[in-house]
C-alpha positions as CSV (number, residue, x, y, z in Angstrom):
1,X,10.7,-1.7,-14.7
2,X,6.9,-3.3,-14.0
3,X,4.7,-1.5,-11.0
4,X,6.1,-2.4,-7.4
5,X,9.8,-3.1,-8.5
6,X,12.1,-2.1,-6.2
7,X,13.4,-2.5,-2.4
8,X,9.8,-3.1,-0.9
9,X,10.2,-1.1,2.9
10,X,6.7,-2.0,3.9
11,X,3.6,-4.1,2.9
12,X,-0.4,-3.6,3.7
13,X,-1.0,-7.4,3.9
14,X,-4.4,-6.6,5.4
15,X,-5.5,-5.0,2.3
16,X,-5.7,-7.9,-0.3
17,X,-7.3,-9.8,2.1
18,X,-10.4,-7.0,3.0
19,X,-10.2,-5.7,-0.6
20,X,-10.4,-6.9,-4.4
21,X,-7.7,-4.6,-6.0
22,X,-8.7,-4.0,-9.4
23,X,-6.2,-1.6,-10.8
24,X,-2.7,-0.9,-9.2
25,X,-1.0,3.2,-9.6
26,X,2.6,3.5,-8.6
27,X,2.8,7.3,-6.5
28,X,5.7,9.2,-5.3
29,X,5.5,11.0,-2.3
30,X,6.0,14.4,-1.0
31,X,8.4,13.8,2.4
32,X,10.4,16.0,4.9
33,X,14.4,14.8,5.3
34,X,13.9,12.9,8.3
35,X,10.8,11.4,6.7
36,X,12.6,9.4,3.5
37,X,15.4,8.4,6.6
38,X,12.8,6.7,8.9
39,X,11.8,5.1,5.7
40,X,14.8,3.8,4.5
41,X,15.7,2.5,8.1
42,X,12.3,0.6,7.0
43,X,10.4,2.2,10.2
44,X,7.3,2.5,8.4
45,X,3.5,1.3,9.2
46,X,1.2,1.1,6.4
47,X,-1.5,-0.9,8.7
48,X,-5.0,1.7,8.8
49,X,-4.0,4.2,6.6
50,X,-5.9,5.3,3.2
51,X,-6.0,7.8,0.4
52,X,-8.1,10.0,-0.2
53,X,-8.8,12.7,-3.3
54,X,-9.5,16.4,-2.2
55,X,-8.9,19.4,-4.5
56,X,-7.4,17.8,-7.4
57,X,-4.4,16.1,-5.1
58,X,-4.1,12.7,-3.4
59,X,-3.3,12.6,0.0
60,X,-2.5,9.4,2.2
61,X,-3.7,9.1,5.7
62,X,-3.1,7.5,9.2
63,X,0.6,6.4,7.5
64,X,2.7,6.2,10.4
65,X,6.5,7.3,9.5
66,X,8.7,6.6,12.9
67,X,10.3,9.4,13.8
68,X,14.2,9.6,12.7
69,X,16.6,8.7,15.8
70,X,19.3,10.8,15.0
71,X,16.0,13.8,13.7
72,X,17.0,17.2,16.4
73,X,13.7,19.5,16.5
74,X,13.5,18.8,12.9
75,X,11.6,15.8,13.1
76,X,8.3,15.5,11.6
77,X,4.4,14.6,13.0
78,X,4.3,10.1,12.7
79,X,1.1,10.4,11.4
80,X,0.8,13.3,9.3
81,X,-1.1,13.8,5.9
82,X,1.7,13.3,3.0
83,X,0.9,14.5,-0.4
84,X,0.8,11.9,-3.1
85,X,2.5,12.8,-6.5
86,X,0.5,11.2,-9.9
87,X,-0.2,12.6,-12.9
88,X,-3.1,14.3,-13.9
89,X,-4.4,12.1,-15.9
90,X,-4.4,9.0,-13.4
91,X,-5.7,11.7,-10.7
92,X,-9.2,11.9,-12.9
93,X,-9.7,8.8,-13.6
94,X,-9.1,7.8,-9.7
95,X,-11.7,10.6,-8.8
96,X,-13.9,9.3,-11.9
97,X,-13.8,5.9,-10.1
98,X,-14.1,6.6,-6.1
99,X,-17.3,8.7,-6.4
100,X,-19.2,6.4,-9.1
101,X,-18.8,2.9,-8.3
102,X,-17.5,3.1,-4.9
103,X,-13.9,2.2,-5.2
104,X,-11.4,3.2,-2.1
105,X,-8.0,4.5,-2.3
106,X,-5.6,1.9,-0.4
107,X,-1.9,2.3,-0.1
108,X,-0.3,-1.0,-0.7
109,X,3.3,-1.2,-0.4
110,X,6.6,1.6,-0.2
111,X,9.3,1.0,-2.1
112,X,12.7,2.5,-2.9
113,X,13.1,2.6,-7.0
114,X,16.0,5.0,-8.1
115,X,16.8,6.5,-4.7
116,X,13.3,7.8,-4.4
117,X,10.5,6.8,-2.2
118,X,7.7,5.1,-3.9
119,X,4.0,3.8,-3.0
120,X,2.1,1.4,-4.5
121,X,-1.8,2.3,-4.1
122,X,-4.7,0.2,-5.3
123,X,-8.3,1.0,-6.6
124,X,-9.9,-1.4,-4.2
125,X,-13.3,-2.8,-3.7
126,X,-14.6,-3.8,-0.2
127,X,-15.0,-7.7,0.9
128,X,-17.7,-9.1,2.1
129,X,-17.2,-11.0,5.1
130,X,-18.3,-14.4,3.0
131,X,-15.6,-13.2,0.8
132,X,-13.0,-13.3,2.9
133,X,-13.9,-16.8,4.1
134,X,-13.9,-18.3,0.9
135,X,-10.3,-16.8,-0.2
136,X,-9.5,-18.4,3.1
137,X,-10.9,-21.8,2.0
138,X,-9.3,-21.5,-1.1
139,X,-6.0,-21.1,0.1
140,X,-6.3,-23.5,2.9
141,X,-7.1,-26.1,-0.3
142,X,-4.0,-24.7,-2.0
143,X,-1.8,-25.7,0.8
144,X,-3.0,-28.8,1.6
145,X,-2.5,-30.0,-1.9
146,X,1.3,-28.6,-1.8
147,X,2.0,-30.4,1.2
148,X,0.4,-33.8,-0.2
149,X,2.2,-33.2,-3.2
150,X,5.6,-32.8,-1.4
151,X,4.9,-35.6,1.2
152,X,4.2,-38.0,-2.0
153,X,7.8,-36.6,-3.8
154,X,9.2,-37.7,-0.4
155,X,8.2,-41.1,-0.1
């Protein structure tokens, strides 16, 4: 099965558009009971959260998990750190690559592949803000030349 296959629960839209993604990992995740149930009731935010490397493990940030309706006093912090699961090899090569050439750790997408929880987290570098306006431009042009192509099929 290729990277990101699966029941997709949530999407960072805002990422491809502030970052180039150069190289996609796919993580599993360390998560409390009531955590993978808020998750597959799709009550997930991936909007400002990141990953970061300390000690040898990946952690993601600022993830907001809802907390679970039915959860008692067992229900877990919205925002807490979660652990991410790779393996070691993919761990040093992500550290390799944030601290030389300024690459970030962005979570792109949860997924459900075999019953478990899955993210899909990018090596990302930042946009420029001229960037961003010419990916804009670009597909502005895309579209325009779909919709003259389908107007022309029409008539």
């Amino acid at each position: 099965m290729p990277k990101g296959e699966g029941k997709v629960i949530a999407q960072n839209k805002k990422a491809r558009h502030d970052y180039f993604i150069e190289e996609t990992y796919e993580a599993g995740m360390v998560l409390l009971g009531t955590e993978i149930k808020a998750i597959r009731a799709g009550r997930v935010n991936l909007k400002d959260s990141f990953a970061r490397i300390r000690n040898g493990e990946v952690f993601v940030h600022n993830m907001h998990i809802s907390p679970y309706e039915q959860g008692n006093i067992h229900n877990h912090d919205p925002i807490r750190t979660r652990k991410l699961l790779l393996h070691r090899k993919q761990i040093n090569t992500l550290i390799g690559e944030t601290k030389e050439a300024g690459y970030s750790l962005v979570p792109l997408k949860i997924y459900l592949k075999d019953g478990y929880a899955k993210m899909l987290i990018g090596l990302a570098k930042g946009k420029k803000k001229f960037d961003k306006r010419e990916d804009l431009k670009q597909k502005e042009a895309k579209r325009d030349i779909e919709r003259a192509f389908r107007d022309r099929q029409k008539g």
